[in-house]
C-alpha positions in Angstrom: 56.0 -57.3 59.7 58.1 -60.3 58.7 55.9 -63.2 57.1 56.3 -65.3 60.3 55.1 -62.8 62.7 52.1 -62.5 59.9 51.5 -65.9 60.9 52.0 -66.0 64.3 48.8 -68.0 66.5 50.0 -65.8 69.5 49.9 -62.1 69.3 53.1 -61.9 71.6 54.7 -63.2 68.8 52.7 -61.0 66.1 50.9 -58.0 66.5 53.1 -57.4 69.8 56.5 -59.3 68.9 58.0 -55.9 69.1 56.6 -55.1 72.8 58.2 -58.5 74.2 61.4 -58.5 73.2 63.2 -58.6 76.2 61.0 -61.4 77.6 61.9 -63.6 74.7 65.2 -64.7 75.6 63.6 -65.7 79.2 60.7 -67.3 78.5 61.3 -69.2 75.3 62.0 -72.8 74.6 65.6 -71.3 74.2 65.4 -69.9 77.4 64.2 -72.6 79.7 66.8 -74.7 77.7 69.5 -72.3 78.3 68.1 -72.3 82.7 68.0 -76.0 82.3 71.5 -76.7 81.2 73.4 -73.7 83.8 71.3 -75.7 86.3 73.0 -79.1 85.7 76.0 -77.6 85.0 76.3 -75.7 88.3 75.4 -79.1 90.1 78.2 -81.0 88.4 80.4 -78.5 89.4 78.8 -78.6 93.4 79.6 -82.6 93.2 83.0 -82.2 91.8 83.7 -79.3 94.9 82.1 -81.9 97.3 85.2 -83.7 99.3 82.7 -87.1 99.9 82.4 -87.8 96.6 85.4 -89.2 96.0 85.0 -91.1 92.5 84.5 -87.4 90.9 87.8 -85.6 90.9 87.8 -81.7 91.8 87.7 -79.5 88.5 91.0 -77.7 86.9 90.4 -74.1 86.3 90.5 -74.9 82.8 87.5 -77.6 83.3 85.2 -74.9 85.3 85.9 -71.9 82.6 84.9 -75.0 80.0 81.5 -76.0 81.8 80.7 -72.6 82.4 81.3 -71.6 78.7 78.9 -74.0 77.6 76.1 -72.5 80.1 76.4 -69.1 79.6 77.3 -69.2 75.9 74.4 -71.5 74.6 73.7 -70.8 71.2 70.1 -71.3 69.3 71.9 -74.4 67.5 72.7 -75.8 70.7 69.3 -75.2 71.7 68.2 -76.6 68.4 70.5 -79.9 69.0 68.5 -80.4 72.3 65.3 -80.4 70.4 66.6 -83.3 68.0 67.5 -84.8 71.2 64.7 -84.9 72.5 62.9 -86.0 69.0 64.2 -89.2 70.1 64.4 -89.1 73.9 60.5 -87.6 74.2 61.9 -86.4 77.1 63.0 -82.4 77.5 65.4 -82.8 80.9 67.0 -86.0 79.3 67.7 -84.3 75.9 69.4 -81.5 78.0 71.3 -84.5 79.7 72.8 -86.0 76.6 74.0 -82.2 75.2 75.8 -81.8 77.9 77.6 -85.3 77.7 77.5 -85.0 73.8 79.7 -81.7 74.4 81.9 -83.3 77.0 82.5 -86.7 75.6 85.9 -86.0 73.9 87.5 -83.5 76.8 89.8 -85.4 78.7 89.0 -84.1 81.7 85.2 -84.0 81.6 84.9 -87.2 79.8 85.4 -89.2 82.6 82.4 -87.4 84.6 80.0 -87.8 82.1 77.8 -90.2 84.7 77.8 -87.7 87.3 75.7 -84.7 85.0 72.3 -85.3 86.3 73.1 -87.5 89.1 70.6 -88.7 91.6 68.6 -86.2 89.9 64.9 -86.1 88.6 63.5 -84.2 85.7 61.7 -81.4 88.8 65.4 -80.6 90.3 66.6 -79.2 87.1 62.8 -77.9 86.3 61.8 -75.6 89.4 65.6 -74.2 89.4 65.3 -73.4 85.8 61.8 -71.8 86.3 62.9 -69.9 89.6 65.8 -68.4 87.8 63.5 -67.7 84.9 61.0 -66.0 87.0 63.5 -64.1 89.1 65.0 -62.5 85.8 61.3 -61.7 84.1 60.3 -59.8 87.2 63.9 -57.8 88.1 65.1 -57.0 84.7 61.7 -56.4 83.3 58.6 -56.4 85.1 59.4 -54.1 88.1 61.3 -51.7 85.8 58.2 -51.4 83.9 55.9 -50.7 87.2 58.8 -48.4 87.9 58.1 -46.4 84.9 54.8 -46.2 85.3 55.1 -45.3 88.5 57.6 -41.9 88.0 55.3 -40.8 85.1 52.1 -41.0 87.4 54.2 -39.5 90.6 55.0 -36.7 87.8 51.6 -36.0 86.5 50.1 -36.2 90.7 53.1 -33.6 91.5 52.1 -31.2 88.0 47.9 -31.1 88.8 48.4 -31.5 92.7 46.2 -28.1 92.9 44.2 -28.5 89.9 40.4 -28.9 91.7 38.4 -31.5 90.0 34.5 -32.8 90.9 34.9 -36.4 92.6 32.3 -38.5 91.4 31.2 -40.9 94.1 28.7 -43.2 93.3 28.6 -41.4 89.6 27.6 -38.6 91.4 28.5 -34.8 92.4 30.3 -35.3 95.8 33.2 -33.6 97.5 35.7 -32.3 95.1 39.1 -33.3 95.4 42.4 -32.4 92.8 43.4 -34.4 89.8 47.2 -34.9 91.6 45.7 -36.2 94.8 43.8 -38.8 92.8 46.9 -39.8 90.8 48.4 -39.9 94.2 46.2 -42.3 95.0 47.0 -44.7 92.5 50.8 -44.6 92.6 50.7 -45.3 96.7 48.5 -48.9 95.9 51.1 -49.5 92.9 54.3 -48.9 94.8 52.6 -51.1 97.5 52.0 -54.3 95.1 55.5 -53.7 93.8 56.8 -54.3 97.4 55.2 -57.7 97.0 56.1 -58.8 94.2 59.4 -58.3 94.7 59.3 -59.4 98.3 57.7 -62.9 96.8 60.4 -66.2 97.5 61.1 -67.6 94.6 61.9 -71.3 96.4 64.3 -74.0 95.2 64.7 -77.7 95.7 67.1 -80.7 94.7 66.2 -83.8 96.8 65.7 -86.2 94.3 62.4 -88.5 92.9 60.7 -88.1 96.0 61.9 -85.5 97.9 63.6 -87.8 100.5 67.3 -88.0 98.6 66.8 -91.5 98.0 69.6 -92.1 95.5 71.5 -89.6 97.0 71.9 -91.9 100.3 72.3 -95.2 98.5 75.4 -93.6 96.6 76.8 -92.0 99.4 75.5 -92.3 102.8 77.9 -90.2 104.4 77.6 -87.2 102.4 75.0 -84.9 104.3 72.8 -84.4 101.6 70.2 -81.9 102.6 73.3 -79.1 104.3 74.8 -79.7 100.3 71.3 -79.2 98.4 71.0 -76.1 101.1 74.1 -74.5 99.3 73.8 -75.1 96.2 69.9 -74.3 95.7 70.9 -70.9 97.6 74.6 -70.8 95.6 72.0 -70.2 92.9 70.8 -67.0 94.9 67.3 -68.8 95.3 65.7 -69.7 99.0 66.2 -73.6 100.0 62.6 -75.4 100.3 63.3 -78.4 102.2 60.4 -79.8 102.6 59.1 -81.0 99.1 57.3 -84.5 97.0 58.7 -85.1 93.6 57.8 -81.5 92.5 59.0 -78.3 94.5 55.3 -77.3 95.1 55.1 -74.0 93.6 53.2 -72.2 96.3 55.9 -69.5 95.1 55.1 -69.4 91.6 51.3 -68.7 92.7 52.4 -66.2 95.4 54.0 -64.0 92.4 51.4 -64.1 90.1 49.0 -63.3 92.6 50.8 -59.9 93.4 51.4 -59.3 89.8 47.5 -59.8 89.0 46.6 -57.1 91.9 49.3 -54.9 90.2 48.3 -55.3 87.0 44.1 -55.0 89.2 45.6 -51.7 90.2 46.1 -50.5 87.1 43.3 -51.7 85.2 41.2 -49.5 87.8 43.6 -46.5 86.4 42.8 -47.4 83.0 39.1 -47.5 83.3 39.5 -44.5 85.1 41.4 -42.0 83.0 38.9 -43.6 80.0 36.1 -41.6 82.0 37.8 -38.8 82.5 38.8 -38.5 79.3 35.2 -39.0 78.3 34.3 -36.4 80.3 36.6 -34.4 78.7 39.0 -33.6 81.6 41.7 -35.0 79.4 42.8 -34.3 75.9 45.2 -36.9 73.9 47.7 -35.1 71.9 47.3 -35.8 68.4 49.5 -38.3 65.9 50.0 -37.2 62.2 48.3 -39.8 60.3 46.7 -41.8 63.2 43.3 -42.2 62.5 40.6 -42.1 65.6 37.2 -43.9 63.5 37.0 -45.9 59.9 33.8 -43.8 60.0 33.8 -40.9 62.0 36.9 -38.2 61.6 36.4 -36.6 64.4 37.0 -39.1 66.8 40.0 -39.2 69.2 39.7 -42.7 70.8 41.5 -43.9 74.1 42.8 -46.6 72.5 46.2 -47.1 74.8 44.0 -47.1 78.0 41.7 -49.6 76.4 44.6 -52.0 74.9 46.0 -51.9 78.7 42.7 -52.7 80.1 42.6 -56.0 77.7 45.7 -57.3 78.1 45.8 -56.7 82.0 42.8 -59.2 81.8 44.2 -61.6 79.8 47.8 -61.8 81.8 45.2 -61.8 85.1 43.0 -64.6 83.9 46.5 -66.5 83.4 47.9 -65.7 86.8 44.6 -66.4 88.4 45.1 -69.9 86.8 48.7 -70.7 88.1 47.5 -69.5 91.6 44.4 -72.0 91.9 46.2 -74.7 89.6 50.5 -75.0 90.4 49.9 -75.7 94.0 48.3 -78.8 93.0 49.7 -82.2 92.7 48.4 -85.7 92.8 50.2 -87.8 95.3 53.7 -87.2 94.8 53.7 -85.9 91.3 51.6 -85.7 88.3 52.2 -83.7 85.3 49.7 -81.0 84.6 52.2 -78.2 86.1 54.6 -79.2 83.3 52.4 -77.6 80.5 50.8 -74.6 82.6 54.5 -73.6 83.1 54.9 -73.2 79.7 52.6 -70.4 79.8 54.2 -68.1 82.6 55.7 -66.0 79.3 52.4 -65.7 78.1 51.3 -63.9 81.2 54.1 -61.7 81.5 53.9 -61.2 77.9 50.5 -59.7 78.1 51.3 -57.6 81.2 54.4 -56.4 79.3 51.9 -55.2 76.3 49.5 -53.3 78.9 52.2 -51.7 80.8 53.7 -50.2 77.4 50.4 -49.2 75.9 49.7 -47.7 79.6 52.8 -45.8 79.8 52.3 -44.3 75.9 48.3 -43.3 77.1 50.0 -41.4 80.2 52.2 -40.0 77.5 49.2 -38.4 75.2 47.6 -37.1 78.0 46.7 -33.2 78.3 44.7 -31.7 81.0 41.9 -29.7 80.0 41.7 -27.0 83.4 38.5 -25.1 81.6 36.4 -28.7 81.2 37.2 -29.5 84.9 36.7 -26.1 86.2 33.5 -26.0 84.7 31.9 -28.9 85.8 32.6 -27.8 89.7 31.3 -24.5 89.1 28.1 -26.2 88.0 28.2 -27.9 91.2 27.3 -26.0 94.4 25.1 -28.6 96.0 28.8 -29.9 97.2 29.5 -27.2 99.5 26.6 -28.6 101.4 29.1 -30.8 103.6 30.8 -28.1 104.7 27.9 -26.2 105.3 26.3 -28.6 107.7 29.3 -29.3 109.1 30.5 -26.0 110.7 26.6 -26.1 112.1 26.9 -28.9 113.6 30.3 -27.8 115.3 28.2 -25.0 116.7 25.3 -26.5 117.5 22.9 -25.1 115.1 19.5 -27.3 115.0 19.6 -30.6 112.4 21.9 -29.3 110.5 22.2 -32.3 108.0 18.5 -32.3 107.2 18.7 -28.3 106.5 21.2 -29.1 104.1 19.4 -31.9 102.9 16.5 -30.2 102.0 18.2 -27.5 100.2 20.6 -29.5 98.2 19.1 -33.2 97.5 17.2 -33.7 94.4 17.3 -30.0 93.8 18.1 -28.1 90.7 19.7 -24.5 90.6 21.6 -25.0 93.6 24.1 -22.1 92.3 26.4 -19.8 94.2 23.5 -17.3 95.2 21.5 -19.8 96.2 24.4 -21.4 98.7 25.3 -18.2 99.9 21.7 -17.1 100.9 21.3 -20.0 102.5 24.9 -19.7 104.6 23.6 -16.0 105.3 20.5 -17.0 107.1 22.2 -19.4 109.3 23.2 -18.4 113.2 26.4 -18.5 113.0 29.6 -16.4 114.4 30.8 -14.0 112.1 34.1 -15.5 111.1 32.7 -18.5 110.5 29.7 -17.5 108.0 32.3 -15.8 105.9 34.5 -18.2 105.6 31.4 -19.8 104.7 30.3 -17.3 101.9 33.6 -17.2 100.5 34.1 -20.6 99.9 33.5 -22.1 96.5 33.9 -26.2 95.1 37.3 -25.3 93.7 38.5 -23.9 97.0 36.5 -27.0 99.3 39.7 -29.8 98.4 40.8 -29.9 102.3 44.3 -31.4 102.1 44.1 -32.3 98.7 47.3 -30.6 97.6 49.4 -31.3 100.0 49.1 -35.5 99.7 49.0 -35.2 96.2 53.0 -33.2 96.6 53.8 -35.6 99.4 53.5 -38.9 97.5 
C-alpha cells in the first residue's frame, strides 16, 4: 500500500482503492471534468451544425476531429489546468469554459468561435448532462455487470443443491423443510428483478438555459426553435429530453436509480445475513486460505468475514442512496445549491456497493456445503411432517385434524420417526394414503422444491 493510500480519509481510496478501480475514472474530479468538457464540446458542435445560427460557421472535418480530440483525449494535466482555473475563477463550469477557449484560442478555425462554447448556457446544462453520462457509465459498465456476476454464481450454487433438503426456519423455528437451491432460487429471482429496474431507470437530460424557459436562447435568436434543438442534442447524447425543468434538471432520476440500487444492494444484504446463519449453523463450510487467520485469540476460528464486509458496506452505499432520494429532488425556488455537493458523493455510493458486491462474490466463492450438518438437523425434526399429516386428514374428512396434530407435535419433545408413524398408523385413513404417509420423512416432505430451484 503506497503512502498515499496509507493516508487516505476515505477507505475507497485506501483500504479498498484496489476494489474501485474502474469507478475512478467515472466518478473523480477527473471524471466529471472530462463529462463536463465532452458536454460543451458536443453543444458547440450542435450550434455550429444548426443552419439559424448564422454568425457560427459550420465545422471543417478537420475542426470536428480537433474538438473531439480534446474531449475524448483529456489528460490529468488538462484536468489539472482546469483546477488552476478554477483557483481563480471559484467557479468549476467556468474553469472548464476557459480550457476549452485556452485550447482553441490560436486555431484559426476555432478561434473565432470561442464566444459560442457555453453559450446561453448555465453552470446545470453542462452539470446534469455530465452527471447523466456519468451515471449511465457507473451502472452499465460496472454496476450491472457486477449484479450479473453475482447473479450466475448464485443461479449456479441454486442449480448444484436444487435437491439437497434443508430445515426452513420460519420464525427461528422448525417448519416445513424446503432445499438449499430452492432458497438460493429465491434470492436470484428478487435480484434479477431489481436489476430490471435499475437498468430500466431514465437517466433525464436538459439544456434550457438559467431558468428553464431558454431565455437567452430567444433574445439571440428568436427564430431558432430552441426546445426541437435542445430535444436533439440532449437525446444526440443517448440520454431522454426532460422538458419541463427550473434552473436545475430536477433529479427525480438520480433518486429513482439509487432507490433501485438500495433495494438491490436490500436484497442482498438479506443474502448476506442469511448465509452468515447458515454458516453458523454449520450448513456451510468456508474453504480455507494458507496464512489467513480467523481470531487474534482463538485459532480455531473460521469467521464469515466476506458476508459480514458485504453486509457493512451495502449499509453504508444505502444510507447514501437513501439520502439522494429524499434530498436531489429538492430545490428552493428555482435553484439553490445543496445538490451541487451531495452529487459529489454519488462515487462514494457506488464505491461502497462496488466493495460489497466483490467481498459477496469471493464469500459465495469459499462456500462448501456440508450435506451431513443439514441432513442431520431434519432428521431431528419430525414434528414437521405434522403439516402433511393433518393435511391428507383433512382432505378426507378425518375429525379436527389440525388440533390432533397439534397436540402431538406442539411443545412436545421426542417427536421422532416412531412416534410420527404410530400416530399416522392409528389414523382412518385409506390404505394408499397412510403409507404414503408412513413412508414419508422431512428430507422427502420439499413439495416442488427441486424443480423451482432447476427452473430459475
Amino acid at each position: 500500500m503506497s503512502d498515499s493510500a496509507l493516508l487516505a480519509l476515505s477507505p475507497l481510496d485506501g483500504r479498498y482503492a484496489s476494489k474501485v478501480d474502474a469507478l475512478r475514472p467515472i466518478f473523480s474530479e477527473y471524471g466529471l471534468i472530462k463529462a463536463r468538457v465532452k458536454v460543451e464540446v458536443e453543444w458547440l458542435l450542435a450550434l455550429a451544425a444548426e443552419p439559424g445560427i448564422v454568425e457560427l460557421a459550420p465545422f471543417s472535418g478537420a475542426a470536428v476531429q480537433r474538438l473531439r480530440a480534446l474531449a475524448d483525449g483529456l489528460s490529468l494535466a488538462d484536468a489539472a489546468r482546469v483546477k488552476e482555473i478554477e483557483r481563480t475563477t471559484n467557479h468549476d463550469v467556468k474553469a472548464v469554459e476557459y480550457l476549452i477557449k485556452e485550447r482553441l484560442k490560436d486555431d484559426a478555425e476555432l478561434g473565432p468561435a470561442l464566444e459560442f462554447v457555453h453559450f446561453a448556457c448555465t453552470s446545470e446544462d453542462i452539470n446534469n448532462l455530465s452527471y447523466a453520462l456519468m451515471l449511465r457509465e457507473a451502472r452499465d459498465t460496472v454496476l450491472l455487470p457486477a449484479l450479473d456476476g453475482i447473479a450466475a454464481s448464485l443461479r449456479a450454487l441454486a442449480h448444484a443443491q436444487a435437491a439437497q433438503p434443508m430445515l426452513s426456519r420460519t420464525h427461528g423455528q422448525t417448519a416445513s423443510p424446503t432445499t438449499l437451491g430452492k432458497e438460493v432460487a429465491n434470492v436470484v429471482a428478487r435480484l434479477e428483478r431489481q436489476r430490471r429496474q435499475i437498468a430500466a431507470v431514465e437517466l433525464t437530460g436538459k439544456i434550457n438555459g438559467a431558468v428553464g424557459n431558454y431565455n437567452a436562447h430567444v433574445a439571440s435568436y428568436p427564430d431558432v426553435d430552441w426546445p426541437a434543438f435542445a430535444q436533439r442534442f440532449v437525446e444526440g447524447l443517448g440520454l431522454p429530453f426532460n422538458p419541463y425543468t427550473t434552473q436545475i434538471e430536477p433529479h427525480d432520476n438520480v433518486g429513482e436509480l439509487g432507490d433501485a440500487i438500495r433495494r438491490a444492494n436490500t436484497v442482498l444484504v438479506d443474502l448476506a445475513r442469511d448465509v452468515w446463519g447458515y454458516i453458523s449453523l454449520g450448513y456451510f463450510r468456508q474453504k480455507l486460505k494458507e496464512g489467513e487467520v480467523g481470531s487474534s485469540t482463538m485459532p480455531h476460528k473460521v469467521n464469515p468475514i466476506d458476508f459480514e464486509n458485504a453486509e457493512g458496506n451495502f449499509g453504508i452505499a444505502n444510507a447514501l442512496f437513501e439520502h439522494f432520494s429524499a434530498k436531489l429532488p429538492i430545490s428552493r425556488w428555482q435553484r439553490d445549491l445543496t445538490d451541487s455537493t451531495v452529487l459529489r458523493a454519488l462515487g462514494t455510493a457506488f464505491g461502497h456497493t462496488q466493495v460489497a458486491l466483490d467481498s459477496l462474490g469471493k464469500g459465495l466463492g469459499k462456500l462448501q456445503v456440508n450435506p451431513q450438518r443439514l441432513d442431520a438437523d431434519l432428521d431431528a425434526a419430525w414434528e414437521v411432517l405434522a403439516e402433511a399429516v393433518q393435511t391428507v386428514m383433512r382432505r378426507h374428512g378425518l375429525p379436527n385434524p389440525y388440533e390432533q396434530l397439534k397436540a402431538l407435535t406442539r411443545g412436545q419433545d421426542g417427536i421422532d420417526a416412531e412416534a410420527m408413524r404410530r400416530f399416522v398408523a392409528s389414523l382412518d385413513l385409506p390404505e394408499d394414503a397412510r403409507a404414503r404417509l408412513a413412508a414419508l420423512t422431512p428430507a422427502g416432505y420439499t413439495g416442488l422444491a427441486e424443480r423451482l430451484a432447476r427452473d430459475i
